[in-house]
Steps between C-alpha positions, in 0.01 A plus 500: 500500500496545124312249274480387184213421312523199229456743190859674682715166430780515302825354459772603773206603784583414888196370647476319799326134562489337822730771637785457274653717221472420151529599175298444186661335228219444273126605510237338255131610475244227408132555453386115434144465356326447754603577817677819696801645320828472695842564518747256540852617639840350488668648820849466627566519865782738543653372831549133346453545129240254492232515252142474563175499261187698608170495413337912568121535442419851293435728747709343798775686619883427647684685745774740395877343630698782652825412309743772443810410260825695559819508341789411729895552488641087612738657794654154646383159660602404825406107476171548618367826398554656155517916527307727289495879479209698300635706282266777528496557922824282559292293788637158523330166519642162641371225235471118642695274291184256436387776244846579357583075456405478162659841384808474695740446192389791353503756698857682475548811723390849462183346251199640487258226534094553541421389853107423509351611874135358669481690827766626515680160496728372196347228306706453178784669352553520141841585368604679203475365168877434441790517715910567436698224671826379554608170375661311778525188381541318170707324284730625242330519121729326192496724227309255218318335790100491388446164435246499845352773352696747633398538872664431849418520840613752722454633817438906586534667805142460667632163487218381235608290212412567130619412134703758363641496130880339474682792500417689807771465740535457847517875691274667203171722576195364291102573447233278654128487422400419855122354421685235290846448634680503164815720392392831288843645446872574573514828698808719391592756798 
């Protein structure tokens, strides 16, 4: 198995600790004055997004994580699995909904999302950065209305709900920035 040694850490590495994947976030050398210099590592585990800090002698080494990230066509859920198809060798891959629960709303069909694998196993899915989605629910706007400051709910078709400017209508396609939730634009088709 590959290794790294502490002078190889970087931001973005897979290593493995204590058997599980994760990914460095943020690596700091410190050479105190007296004493062995070290490394200390801010790590986040990339099956529960958990973040962990870790102290690495100079010298010491971490095992390499065999994590392969593909990007993935959304085909269809049936409750309980969510479908996937690489784009490049059109294999598909049954996704349990535990790692697709806090993505679900924006994941729209046909996406390409970034599915992250450990063994061959899903562990996260990332989806793209914005989505185009139908409005399904939402109340009418009053021209002149903006005294709220010119927002109202409304509901789109993953069934998520987000705050959309007063005169997008019910029916209408609109941009999403999934990593935040909030409305980018009106999509004219």
């Amino acid at each position: 198995m590959v290794s790294y040694n502490s002078g190889d850490f970087k931001n973005g590495l897979k290593v493995l600790i204590e058997g599980e994947p994760f990914s460095i976030v943020e690596s700091e050398f410190h050479k105190p004055g007296k004493g062995q210099a070290f490394n200390k590592l801010k790590l986040k585990n990339l099956k529960n997004g958990r973040v962990l800090e870790k102290t690495v002698k100079i010298g010491a080494s971490l095992e390499a994580a065999d994590v392969n990230i593909r990007e993935m066509q959304y085909l269809y859920s049936d409750g309980q699995y969510w479908h996937f198809m690489d784009i490049e060798s059109y294999e598909q891959l049954a996704i349990g909904a535990q790692i697709i629960e806090e993505i679900k709303f924006w994941i729209v069909e046909e996406s390409i999302c970034s599915v992250t694998l450990w063994n061959d196993q899903a562990i996260s899915v990332e989806p793209p950065n914005n989505v185009e989605v139908k409005i399904t629910e939402t109340e009418p706007g009053f021209r002149g209305d903006t005294a709220q400051g010119g927002v109202k709910p409304a509901v789109i078709e993953t069934g998520a709900t987000i705050r959309v400017p007063l005169f997008i209508d019910q029916g209408e396609l609109i941009r999403v920035d999934t990593r935040t939730g909030e409305y980018l634009s009106r999509v004219n088709k």
